[in-house]
C-alpha positions as CSV (number, residue, x, y, z in Angstrom):
1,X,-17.6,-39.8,-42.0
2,X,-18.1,-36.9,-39.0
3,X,-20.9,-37.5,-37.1
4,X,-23.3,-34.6,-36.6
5,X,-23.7,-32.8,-33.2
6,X,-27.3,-33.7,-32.0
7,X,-27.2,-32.4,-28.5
8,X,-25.9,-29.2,-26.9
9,X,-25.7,-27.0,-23.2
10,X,-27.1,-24.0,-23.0
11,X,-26.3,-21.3,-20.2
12,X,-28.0,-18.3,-19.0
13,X,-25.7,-15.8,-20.5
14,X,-25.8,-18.0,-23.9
15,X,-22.7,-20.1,-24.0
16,X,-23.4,-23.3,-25.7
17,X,-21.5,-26.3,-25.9
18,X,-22.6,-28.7,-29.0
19,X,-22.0,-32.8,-28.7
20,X,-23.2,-36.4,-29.2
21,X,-26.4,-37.8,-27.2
22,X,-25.6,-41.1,-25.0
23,X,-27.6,-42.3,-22.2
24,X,-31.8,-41.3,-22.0
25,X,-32.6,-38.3,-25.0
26,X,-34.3,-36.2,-22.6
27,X,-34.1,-32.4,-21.9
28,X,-33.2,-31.5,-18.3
29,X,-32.4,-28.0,-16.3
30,X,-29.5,-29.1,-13.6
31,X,-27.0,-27.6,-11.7
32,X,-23.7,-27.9,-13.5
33,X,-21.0,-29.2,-11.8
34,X,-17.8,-31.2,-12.1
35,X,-15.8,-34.1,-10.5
36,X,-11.9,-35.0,-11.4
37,X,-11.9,-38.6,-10.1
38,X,-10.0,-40.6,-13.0
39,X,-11.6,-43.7,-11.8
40,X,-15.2,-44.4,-10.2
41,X,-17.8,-43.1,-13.1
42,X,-20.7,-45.8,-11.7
43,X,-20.2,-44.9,-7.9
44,X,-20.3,-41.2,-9.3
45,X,-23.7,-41.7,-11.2
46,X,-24.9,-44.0,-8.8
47,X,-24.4,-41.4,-5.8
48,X,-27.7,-40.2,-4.6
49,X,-26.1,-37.1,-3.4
50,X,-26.0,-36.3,-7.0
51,X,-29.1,-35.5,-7.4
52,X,-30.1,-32.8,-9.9
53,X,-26.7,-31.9,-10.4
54,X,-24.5,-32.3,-14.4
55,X,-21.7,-34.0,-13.7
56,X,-18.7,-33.1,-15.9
57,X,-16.0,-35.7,-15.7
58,X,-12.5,-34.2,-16.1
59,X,-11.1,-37.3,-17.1
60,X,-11.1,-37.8,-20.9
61,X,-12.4,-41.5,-21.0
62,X,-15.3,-42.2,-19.6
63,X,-17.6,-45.8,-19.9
64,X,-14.8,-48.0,-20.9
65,X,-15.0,-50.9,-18.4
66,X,-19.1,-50.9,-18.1
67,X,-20.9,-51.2,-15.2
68,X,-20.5,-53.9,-12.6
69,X,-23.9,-55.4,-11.0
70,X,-21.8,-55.0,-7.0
71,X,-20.8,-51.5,-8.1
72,X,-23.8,-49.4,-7.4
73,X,-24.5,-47.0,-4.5
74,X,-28.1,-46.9,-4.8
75,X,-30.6,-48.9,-6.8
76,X,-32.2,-46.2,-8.7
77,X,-29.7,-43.8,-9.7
78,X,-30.7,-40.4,-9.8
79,X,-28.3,-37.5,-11.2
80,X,-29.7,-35.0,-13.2
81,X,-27.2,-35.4,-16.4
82,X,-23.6,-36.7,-17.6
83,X,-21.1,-34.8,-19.3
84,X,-18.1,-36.4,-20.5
85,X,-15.2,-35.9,-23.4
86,X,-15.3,-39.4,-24.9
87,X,-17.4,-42.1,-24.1
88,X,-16.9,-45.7,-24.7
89,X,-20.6,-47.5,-25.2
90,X,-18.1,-50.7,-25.9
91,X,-16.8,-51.8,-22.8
92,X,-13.9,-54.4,-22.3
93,X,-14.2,-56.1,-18.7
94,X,-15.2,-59.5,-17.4
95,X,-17.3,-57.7,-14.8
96,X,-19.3,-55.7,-16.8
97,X,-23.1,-56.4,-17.3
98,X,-24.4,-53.3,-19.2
99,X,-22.6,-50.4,-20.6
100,X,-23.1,-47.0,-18.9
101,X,-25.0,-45.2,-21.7
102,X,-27.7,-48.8,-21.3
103,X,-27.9,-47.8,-17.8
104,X,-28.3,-44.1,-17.9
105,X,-31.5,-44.8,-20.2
106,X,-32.7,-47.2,-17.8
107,X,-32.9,-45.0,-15.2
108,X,-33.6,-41.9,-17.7
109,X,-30.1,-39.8,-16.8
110,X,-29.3,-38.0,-20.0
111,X,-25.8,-37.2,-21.2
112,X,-23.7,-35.9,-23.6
113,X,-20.1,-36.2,-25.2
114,X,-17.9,-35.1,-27.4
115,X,-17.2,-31.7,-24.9
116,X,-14.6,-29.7,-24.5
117,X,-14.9,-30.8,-20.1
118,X,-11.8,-28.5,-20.4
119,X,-13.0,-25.4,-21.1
120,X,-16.3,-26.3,-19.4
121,X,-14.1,-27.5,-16.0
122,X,-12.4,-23.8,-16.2
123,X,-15.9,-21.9,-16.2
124,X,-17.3,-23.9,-13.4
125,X,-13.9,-23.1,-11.1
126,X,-14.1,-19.0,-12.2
127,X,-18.0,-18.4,-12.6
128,X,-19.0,-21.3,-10.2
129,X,-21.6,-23.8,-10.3
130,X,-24.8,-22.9,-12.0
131,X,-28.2,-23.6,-14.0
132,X,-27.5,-25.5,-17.5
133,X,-30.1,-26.9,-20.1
134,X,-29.1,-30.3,-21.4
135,X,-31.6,-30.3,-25.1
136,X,-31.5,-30.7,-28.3
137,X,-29.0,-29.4,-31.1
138,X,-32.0,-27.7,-32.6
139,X,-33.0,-25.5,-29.4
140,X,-32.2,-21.6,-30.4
141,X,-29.9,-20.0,-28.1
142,X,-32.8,-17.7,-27.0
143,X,-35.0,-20.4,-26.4
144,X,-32.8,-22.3,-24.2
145,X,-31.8,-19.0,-22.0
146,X,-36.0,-18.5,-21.4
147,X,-35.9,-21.9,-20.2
148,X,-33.8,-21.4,-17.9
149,X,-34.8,-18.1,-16.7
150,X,-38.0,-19.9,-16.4
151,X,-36.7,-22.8,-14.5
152,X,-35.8,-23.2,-10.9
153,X,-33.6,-26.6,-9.5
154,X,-36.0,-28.3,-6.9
155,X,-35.0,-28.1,-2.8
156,X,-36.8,-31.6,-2.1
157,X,-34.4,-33.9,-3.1
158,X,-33.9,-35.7,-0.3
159,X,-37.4,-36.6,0.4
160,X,-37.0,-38.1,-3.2
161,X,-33.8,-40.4,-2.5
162,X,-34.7,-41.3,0.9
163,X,-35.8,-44.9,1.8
164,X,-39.6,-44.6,1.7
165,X,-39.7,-47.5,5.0
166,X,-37.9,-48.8,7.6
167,X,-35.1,-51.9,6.8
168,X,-32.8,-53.6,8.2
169,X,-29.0,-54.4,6.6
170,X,-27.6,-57.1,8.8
171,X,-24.0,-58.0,9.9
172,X,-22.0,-60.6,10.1
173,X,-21.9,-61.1,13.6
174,X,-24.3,-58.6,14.7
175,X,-22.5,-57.0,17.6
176,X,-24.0,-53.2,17.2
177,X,-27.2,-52.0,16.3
178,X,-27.1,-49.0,14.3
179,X,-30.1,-46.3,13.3
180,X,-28.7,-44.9,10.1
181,X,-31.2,-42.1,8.8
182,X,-30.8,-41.9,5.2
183,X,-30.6,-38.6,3.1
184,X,-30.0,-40.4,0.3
185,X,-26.8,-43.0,1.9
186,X,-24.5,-44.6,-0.5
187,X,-24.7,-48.3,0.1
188,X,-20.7,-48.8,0.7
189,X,-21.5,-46.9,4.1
190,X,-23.8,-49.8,5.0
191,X,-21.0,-52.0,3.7
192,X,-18.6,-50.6,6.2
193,X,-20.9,-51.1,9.1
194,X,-21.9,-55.0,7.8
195,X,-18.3,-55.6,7.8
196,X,-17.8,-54.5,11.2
197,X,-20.2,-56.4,12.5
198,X,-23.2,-53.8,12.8
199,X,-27.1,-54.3,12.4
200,X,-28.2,-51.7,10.6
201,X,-31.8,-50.6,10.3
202,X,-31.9,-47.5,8.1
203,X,-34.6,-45.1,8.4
204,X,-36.1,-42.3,6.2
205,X,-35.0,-38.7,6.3
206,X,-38.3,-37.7,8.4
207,X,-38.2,-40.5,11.2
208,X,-39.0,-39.0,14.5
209,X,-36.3,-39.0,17.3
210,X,-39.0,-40.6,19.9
211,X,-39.5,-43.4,16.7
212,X,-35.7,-44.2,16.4
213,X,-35.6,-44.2,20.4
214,X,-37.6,-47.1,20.2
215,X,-35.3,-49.4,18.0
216,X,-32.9,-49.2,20.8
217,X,-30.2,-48.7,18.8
218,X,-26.2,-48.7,20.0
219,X,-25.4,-45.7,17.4
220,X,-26.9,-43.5,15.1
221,X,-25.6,-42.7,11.9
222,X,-26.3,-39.4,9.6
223,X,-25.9,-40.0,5.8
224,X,-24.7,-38.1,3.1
225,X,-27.2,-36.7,0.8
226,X,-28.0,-33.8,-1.8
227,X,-28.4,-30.4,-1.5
228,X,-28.7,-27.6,1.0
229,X,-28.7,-29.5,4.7
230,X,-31.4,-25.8,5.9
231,X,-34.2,-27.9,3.1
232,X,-34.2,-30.4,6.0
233,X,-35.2,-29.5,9.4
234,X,-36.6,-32.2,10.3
235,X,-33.0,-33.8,10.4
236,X,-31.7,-31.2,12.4
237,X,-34.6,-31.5,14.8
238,X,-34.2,-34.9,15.3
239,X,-30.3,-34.8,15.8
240,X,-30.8,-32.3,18.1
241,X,-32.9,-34.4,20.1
242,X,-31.0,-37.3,20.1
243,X,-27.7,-35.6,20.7
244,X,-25.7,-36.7,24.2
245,X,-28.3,-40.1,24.4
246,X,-26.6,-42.4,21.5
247,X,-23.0,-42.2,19.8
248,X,-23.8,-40.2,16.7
249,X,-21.7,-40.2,13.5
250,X,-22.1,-37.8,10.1
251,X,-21.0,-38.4,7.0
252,X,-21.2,-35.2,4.5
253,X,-24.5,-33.8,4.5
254,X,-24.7,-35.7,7.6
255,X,-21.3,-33.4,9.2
256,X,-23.4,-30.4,7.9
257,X,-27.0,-31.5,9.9
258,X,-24.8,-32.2,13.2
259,X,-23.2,-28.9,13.3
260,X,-26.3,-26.8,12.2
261,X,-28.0,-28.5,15.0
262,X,-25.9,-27.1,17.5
263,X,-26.9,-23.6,15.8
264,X,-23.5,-23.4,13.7
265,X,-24.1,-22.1,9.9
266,X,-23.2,-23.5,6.4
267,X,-22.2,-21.5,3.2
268,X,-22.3,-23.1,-0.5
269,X,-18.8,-23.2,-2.2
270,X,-18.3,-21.7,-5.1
271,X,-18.0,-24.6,-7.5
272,X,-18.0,-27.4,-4.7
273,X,-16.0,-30.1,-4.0
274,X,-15.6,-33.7,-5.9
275,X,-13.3,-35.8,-6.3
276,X,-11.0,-38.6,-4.7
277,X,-7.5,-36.3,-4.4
278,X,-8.8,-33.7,-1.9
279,X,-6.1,-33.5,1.0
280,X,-7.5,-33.4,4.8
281,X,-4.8,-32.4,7.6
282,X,-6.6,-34.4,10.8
283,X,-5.6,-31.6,13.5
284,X,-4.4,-34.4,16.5
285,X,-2.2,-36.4,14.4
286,X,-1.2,-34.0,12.0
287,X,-1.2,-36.3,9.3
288,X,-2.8,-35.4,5.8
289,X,-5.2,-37.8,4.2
290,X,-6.4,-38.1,0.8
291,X,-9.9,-38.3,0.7
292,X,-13.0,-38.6,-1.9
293,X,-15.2,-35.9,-1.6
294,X,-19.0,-34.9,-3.3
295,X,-20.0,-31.8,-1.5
296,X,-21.2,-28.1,-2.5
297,X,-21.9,-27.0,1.2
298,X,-19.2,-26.3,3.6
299,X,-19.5,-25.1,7.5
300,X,-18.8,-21.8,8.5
301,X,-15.5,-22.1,11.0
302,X,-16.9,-18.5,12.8
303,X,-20.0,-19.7,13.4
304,X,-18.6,-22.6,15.4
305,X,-17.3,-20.9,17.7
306,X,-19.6,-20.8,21.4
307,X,-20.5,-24.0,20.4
308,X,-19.1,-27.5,22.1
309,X,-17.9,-28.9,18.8
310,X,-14.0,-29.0,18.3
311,X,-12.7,-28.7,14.8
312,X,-10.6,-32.4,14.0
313,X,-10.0,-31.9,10.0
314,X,-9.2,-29.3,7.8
315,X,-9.3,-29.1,3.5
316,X,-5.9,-28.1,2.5
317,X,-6.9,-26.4,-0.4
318,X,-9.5,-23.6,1.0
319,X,-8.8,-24.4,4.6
320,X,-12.7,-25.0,4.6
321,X,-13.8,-27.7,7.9
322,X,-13.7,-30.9,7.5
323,X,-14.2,-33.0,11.0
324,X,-15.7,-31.9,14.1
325,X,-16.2,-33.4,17.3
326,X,-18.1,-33.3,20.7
327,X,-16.7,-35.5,23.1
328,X,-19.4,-35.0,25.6
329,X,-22.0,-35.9,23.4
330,X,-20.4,-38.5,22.0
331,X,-20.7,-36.9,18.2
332,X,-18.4,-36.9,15.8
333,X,-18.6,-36.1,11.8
334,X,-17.0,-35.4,8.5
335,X,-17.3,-33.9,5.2
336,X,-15.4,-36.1,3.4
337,X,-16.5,-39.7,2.6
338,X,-14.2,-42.2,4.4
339,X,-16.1,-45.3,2.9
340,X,-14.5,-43.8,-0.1
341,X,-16.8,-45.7,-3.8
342,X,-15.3,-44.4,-5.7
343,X,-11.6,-43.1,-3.7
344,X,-8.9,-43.7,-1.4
345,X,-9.3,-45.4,2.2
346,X,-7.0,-43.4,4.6
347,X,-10.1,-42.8,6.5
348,X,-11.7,-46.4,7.4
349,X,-10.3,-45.5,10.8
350,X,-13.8,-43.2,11.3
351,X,-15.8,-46.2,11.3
352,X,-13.7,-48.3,13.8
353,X,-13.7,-45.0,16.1
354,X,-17.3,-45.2,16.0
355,X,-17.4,-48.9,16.5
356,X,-15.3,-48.1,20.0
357,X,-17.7,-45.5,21.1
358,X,-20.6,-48.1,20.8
359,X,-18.2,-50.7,22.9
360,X,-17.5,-48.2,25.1
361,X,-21.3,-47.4,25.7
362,X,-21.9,-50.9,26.1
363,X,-19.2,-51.3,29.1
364,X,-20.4,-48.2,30.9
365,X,-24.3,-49.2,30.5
């Protein structure tokens, strides 16, 4: 026997897309986007910088081998909604401890199957990312497209995934002391510091320049996060200040908060970037790595120009920026995510170069 549809998306011009509830049975408004990663669904949903966003998951099978309890990125997941062709609520593997649709009603994520992520995938790429209502099967089409007129997706999302205090991470051997400021950081970045033998304290979005000055720290990091990096000033106020005193490293929405506080501009993409195939060309070596990316802001390349920051990576699919450097400041960032959860990991070396600019401060202090 067919099951019924019971859930459906609704778009401002009217399309709908009918399917099967899974996860929490909630009603949300989100940006729609989508991610082609065939592997990685619980570092997806578990990325803060996810925030407010549908996630449509190109790959057919999604929830098949659970969730692990080391998996996570963050421990209260936050993205908007999940949008998937089949899902699996019966996982098969030792490591599992819940399956995802458990966990997405845990932390109240609704989501729905049974899609044609297809179709959908093709009218994110030509119309571009936009407002969708996740509700019920019953909502009229009018209904859902006055909703949605009437909605609006919130520009405060990183004060809502940031750390509300101070803590610290520690090392192994504790050779480094590190200030990361978190805009919502995925936890395998702290990983890749731990393992390289880095104290980390990490901070919330709003901490002061003069307050991470006095944790006499040997580096600062700059985490990924959601949104637009202009809804947080106070980032790139305190980067600004901090610039040329401490190595500094960006990750993402961190790359984007460097280079706007050098007075360089962003631009949102039309449908974004996600994923764990993108290629990178790193302009010194020349060599192309694949990297995992979660992004929907890029960097305008004109507007870098009269600045002191030297473009080191470029996407080879839109020849957008990927890398950029100062070395007199001792800054460097990214828009890619080299601790790669889920992806590849051509581009650990970024944390061992930042590793040597903190020895290399050491030597000269």
């Amino acid at each position: 026997m067919l099951r019924e549809y019971d859930r459906k998306l609704i778009f401002e011009d009217g399309t709908e897309y009918p399917g099967y509830s899974f996860g929490d049975p909630s009603e949300r408004v989100c940006e729609i986007v989508f991610n082609t990663s065939m592997a990685g669904y619980q570092e997806i949903l578990s990325d803060p910088s996810y925030t407010d966003q549908a996630v449509v998951m190109t790959y057919p099978l999604i929830g098949n081998y659970g969730m692990a309890a080391e998996d996570y990125e963050t421990k209260t997941p936050s993205m908007g909604a999940l949008i998937v062709s089949e899902y699996n609520g019966e996982p098969s593997n030792f490591r599992s401890r819940a399956s995802l649709g458990d966990v997405m009603k845990q932390y109240r994520i609704p989501g729905i199957s049974g899609v044609d992520t297809r179709k959908l995938a093709r009218s994110i790429r030509n119309e571009g990312s936009r407002k969708v209502l996740l509700t019920d099967i019953a909502t009229s089409r009018e209904e859902g497209m006055e909703r949605l007129r009437n909605a609006s997706i919130p520009t405060d999302a990183v004060a809502r995934v940031s750390c509300r205090a101070m803590h610290t991470e520690e090392g192994g051997s504790r050779k480094f002391h590190v200030a990361a400021i978190d805009c919502g950081m995925k936890q395998n970045i702290v990983r890749c510091l731990n393992r390289r033998g880095c104290r980390v304290t990490v901070v919330p979005y709003d901490t002061t320049a003069e307050a991470i000055e006095q944790l006499h720290p040997d580096g600062v990091f700059i985490s990924n996060g959601p949104g637009n990096p202009e809804d947080v000033p106070c980032v790139i106020e305190t980067v600004r200040a901090l610039r040329g005193k401490y190595p500094i490293f960006g990750i993402c929405l961190g790359h984007q908060i460097i280079c706007l506080s050098y007075g360089a501009r962003c631009f949102k993409l039309k449908f974004g970037h996600r994923g764990g195939n993108h290629p990178v060309r790193n302009t010194a070596s020349g060599k192309i790595e694949i990297t995992s990316q979660n992004h929907s802001y890029a960097v305008e390349e004109e507007s870098l120009k009269g600045t002191p920051l030297t473009v080191t990576h470029v996407n080879l699919l839109d020849h957008t920026i990927e890398g950029v450097c100062c070395e007199a400041d001792r800054i460097f960032s990214v828009q890619y995510h080299p601790e790669s959860a889920p992806g590849p990991e051509d581009s650990a070396y970024l944390f061992d170069r930042f590793i040597q600019m903190m020895q290399e401060e050491k030597k000269n202090a």
